[in-house]
C-alpha positions as CSV (number, residue, x, y, z in Angstrom):
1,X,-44.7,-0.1,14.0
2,X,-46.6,-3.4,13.0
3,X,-45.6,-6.4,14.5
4,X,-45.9,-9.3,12.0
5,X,-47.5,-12.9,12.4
6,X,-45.7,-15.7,12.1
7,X,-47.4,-18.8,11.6
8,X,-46.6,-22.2,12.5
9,X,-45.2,-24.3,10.3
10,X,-43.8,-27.9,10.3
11,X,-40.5,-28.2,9.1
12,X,-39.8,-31.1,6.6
13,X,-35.9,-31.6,6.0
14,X,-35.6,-35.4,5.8
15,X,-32.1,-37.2,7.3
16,X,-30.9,-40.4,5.6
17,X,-28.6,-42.5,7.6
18,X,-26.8,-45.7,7.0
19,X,-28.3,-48.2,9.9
20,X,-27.2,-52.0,10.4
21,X,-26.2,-54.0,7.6
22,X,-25.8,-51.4,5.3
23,X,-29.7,-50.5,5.3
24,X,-30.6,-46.8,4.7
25,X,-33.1,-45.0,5.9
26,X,-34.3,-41.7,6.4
27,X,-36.1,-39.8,8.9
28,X,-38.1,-36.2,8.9
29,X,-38.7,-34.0,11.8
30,X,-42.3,-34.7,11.6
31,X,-42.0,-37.6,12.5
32,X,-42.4,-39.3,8.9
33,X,-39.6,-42.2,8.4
34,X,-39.0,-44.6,5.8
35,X,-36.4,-47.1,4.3
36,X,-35.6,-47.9,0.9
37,X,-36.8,-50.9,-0.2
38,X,-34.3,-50.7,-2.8
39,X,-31.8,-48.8,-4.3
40,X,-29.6,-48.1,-1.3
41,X,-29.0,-44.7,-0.5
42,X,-29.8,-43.0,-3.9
43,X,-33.4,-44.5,-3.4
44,X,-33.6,-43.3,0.5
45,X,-32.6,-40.1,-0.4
46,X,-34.9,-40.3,-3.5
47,X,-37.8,-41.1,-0.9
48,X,-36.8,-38.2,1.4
49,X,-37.0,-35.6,-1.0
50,X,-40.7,-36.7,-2.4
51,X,-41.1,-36.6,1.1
52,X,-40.2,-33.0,1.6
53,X,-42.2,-32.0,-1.8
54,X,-45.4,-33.2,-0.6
55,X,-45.1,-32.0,2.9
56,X,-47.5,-28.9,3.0
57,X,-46.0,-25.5,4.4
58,X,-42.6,-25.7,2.7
């Protein structure tokens, strides 16, 4: 039986969350965050997923 290799790879699946003062924002698991400078949450969630497309490995 061969035993497979897994290799490490970072996992990008951005949160957005609604902060103070109505300001989202959105956080990855790498350690990448960000706000939306405009467009409320459409536009943080906007910015998460470009994000997650343009993080290598996923």
């Amino acid at each position: 039986m061969q035993s497979r290799r897994r290799s490490h790879r970072a996992s990008h699946h951005p949160v957005v969350h609604c902060g103070g003062h109505g300001r989202w924002s959105w956080a990855c698991a790498c350690g990448a965050r960000g706000t939306a400078a405009s467009g409320g949450w459409h536009g943080a969630v906007t910015a998460a997923l470009v994000h997650q497309s343009l993080s290598p490995g996923e």
